[in-house]
N, CA, C and O atoms as a GROMACS GRO file, in nm:
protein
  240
    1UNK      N    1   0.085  -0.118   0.000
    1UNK     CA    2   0.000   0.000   0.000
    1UNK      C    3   0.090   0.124   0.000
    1UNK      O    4   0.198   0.130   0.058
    2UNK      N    5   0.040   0.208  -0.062
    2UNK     CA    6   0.151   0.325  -0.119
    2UNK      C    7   0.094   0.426  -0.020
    2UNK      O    8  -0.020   0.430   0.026
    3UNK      N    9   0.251   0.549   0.016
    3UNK     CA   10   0.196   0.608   0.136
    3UNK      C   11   0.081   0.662   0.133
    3UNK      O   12  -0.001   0.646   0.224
    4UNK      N   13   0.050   0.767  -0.025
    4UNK     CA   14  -0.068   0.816  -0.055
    4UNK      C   15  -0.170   0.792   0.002
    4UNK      O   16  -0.242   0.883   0.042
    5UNK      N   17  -0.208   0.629   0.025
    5UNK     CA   18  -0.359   0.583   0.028
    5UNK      C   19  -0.355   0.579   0.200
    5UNK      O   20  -0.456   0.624   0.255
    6UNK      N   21  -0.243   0.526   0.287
    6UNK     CA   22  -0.232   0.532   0.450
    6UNK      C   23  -0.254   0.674   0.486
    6UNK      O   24  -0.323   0.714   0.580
    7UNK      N   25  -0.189   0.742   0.403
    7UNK     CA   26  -0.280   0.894   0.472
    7UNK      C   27  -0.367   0.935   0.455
    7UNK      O   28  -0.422   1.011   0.534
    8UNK      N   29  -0.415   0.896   0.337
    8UNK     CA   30  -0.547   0.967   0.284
    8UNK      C   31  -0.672   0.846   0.358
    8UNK      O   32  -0.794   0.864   0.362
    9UNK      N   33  -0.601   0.735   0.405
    9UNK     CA   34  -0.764   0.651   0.489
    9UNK      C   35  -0.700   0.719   0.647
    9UNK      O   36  -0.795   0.736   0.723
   10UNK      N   37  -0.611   0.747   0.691
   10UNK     CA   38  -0.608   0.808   0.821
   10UNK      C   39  -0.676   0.930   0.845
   10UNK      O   40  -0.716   0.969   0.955
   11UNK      N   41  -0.688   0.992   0.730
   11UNK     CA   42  -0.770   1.142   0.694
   11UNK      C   43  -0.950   1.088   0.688
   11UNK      O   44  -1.032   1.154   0.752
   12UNK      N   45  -0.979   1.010   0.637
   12UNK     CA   46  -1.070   0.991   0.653
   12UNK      C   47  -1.159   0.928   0.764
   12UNK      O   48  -1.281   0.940   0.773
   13UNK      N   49  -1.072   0.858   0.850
   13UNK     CA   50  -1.097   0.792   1.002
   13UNK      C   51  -1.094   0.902   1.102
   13UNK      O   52  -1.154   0.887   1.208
   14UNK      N   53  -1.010   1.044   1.069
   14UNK     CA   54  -1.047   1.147   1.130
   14UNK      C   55  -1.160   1.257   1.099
   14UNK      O   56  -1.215   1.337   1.174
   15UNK      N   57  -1.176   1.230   0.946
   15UNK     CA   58  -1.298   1.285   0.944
   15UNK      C   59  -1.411   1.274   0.968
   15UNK      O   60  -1.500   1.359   0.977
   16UNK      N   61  -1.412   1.106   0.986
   16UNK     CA   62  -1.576   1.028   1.033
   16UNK      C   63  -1.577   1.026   1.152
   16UNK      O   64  -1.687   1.020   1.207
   17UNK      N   65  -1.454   1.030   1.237
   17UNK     CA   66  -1.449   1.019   1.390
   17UNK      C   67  -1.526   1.169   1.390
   17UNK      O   68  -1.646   1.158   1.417
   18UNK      N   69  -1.470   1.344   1.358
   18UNK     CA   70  -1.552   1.440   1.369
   18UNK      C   71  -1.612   1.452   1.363
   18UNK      O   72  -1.651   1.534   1.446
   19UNK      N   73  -1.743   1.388   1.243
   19UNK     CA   74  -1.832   1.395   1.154
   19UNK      C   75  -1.964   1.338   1.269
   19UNK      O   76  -2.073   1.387   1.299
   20UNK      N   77  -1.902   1.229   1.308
   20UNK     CA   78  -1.978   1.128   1.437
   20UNK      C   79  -1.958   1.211   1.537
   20UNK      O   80  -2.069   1.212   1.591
   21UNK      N   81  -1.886   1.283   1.600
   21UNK     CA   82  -1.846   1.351   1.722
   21UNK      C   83  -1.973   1.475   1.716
   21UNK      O   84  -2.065   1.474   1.797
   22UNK      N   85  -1.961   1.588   1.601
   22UNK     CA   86  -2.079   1.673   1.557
   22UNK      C   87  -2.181   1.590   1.558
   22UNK      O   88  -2.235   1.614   1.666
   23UNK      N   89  -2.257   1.484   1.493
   23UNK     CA   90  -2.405   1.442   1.515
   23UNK      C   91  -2.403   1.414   1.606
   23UNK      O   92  -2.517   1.438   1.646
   24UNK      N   93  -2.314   1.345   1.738
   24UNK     CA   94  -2.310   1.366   1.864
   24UNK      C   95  -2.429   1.478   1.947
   24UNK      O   96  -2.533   1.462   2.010
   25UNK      N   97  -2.328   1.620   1.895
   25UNK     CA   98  -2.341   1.744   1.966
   25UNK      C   99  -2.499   1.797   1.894
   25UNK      O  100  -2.545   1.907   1.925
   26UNK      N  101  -2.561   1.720   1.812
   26UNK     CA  102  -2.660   1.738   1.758
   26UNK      C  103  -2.634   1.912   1.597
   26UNK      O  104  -2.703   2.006   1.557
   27UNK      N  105  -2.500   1.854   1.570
   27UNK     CA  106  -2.463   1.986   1.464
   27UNK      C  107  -2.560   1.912   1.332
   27UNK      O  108  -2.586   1.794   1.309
   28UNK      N  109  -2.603   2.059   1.252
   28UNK     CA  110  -2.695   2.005   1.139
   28UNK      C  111  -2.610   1.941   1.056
   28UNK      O  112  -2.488   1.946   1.042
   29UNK      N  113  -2.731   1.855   0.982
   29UNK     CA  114  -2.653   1.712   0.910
   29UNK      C  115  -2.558   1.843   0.803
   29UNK      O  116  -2.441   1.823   0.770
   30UNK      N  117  -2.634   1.968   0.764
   30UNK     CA  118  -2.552   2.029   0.644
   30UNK      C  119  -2.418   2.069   0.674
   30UNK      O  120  -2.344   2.040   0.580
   31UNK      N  121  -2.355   2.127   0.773
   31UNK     CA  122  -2.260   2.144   0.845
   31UNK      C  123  -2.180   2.051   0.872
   31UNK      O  124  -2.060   2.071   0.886
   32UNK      N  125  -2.228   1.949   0.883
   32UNK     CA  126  -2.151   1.853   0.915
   32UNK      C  127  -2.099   1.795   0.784
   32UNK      O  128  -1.986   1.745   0.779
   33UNK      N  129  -2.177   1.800   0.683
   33UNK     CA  130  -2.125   1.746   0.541
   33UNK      C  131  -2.012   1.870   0.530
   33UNK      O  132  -1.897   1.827   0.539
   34UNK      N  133  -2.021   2.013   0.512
   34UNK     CA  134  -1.913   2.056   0.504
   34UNK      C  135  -1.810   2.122   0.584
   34UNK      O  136  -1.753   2.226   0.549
   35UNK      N  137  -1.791   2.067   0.675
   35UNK     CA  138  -1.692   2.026   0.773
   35UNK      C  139  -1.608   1.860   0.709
   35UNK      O  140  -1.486   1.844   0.704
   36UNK      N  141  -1.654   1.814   0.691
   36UNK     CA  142  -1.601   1.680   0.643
   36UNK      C  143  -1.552   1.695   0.492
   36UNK      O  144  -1.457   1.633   0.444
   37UNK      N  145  -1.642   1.802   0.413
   37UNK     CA  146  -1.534   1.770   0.290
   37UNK      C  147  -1.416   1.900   0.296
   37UNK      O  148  -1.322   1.909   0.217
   38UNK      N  149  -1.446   1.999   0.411
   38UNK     CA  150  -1.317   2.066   0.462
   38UNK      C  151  -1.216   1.965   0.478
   38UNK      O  152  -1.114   1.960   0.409
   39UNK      N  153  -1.252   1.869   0.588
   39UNK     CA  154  -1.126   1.833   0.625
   39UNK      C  155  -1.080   1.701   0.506
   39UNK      O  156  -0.967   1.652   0.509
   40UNK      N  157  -1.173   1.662   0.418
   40UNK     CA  158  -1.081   1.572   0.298
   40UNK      C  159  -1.031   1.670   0.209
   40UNK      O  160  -0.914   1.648   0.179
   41UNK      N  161  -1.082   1.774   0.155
   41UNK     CA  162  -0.992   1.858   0.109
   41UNK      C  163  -0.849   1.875   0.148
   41UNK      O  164  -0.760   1.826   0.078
   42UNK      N  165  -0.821   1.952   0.271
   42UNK     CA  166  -0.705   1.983   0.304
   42UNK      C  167  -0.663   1.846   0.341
   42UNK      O  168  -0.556   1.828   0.282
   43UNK      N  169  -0.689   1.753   0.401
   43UNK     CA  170  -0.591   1.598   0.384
   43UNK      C  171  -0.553   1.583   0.204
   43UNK      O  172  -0.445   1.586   0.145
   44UNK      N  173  -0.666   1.569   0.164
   44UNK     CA  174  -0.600   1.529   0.021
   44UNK      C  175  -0.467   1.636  -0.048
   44UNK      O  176  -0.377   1.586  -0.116
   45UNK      N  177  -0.472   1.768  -0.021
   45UNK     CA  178  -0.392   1.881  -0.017
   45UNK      C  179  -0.236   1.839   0.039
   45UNK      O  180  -0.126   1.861  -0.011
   46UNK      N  181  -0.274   1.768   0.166
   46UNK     CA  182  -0.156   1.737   0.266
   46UNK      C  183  -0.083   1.632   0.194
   46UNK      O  184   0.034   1.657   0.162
   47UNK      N  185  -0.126   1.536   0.169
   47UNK     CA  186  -0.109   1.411   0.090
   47UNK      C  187  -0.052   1.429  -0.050
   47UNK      O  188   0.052   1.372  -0.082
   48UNK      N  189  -0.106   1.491  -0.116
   48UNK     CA  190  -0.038   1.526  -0.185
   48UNK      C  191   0.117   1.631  -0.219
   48UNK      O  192   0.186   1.641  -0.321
   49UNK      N  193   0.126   1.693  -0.092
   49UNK     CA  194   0.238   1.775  -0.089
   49UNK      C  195   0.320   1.707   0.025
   49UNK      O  196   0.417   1.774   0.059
   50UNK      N  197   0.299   1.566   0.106
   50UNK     CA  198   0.414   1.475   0.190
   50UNK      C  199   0.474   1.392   0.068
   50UNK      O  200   0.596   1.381   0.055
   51UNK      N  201   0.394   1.341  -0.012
   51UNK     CA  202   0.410   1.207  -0.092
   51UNK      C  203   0.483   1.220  -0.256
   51UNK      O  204   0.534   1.132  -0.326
   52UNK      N  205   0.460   1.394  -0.288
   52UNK     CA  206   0.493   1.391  -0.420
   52UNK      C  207   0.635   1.378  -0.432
   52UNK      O  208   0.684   1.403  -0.322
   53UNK      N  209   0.716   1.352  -0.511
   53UNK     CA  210   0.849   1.345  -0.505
   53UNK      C  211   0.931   1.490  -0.512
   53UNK      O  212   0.880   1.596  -0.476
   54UNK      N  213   1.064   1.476  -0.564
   54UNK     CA  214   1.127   1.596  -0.492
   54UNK      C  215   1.138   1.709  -0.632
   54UNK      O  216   1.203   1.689  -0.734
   55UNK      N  217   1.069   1.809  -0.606
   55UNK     CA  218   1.046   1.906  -0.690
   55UNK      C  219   1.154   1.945  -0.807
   55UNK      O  220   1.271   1.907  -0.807
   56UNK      N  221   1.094   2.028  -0.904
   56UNK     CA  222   1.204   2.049  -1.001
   56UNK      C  223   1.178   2.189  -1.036
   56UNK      O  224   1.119   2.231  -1.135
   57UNK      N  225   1.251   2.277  -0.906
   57UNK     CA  226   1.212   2.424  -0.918
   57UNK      C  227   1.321   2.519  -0.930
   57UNK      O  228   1.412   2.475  -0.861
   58UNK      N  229   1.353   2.618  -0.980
   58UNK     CA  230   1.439   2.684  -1.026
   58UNK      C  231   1.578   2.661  -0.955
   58UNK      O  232   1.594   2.669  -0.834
   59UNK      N  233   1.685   2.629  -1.055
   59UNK     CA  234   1.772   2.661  -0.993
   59UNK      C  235   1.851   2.755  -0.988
   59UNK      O  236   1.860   2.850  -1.066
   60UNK      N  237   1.939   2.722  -0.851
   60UNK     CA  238   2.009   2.871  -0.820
   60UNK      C  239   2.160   2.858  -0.862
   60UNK      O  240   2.236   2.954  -0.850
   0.00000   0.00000   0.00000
């Protein structure tokens, strides 16, 4: 399993853990949908900028 996919299902076990934590606290179901694709956004964001390889940016 490539790192990509271990972070991006750890991102998502934290987002359903929140997601469950808010219907908990009785937060509306709509809020709670975007709170959750907040936080897969910026995981997928994250994931993609731990995992990509090593850049090819100007040199000095």
């Amino acid at each position: 399993m490539s790192n990509f996919a271990i972070y991006m299902i750890g991102i998502v076990i934290v987002a359903g853990a929140l997601a469950y934590g808010a219907y908990a606290l009785s937060v509306s179901p709509v809020w709670i949908g975007v709170g959750a694709a907040v936080i897969l956004g910026f995981g997928l964001m994250g994931a993609v900028k731990k995992t990509r390889g090593p850049s090819n940016g100007p040199r000095r």
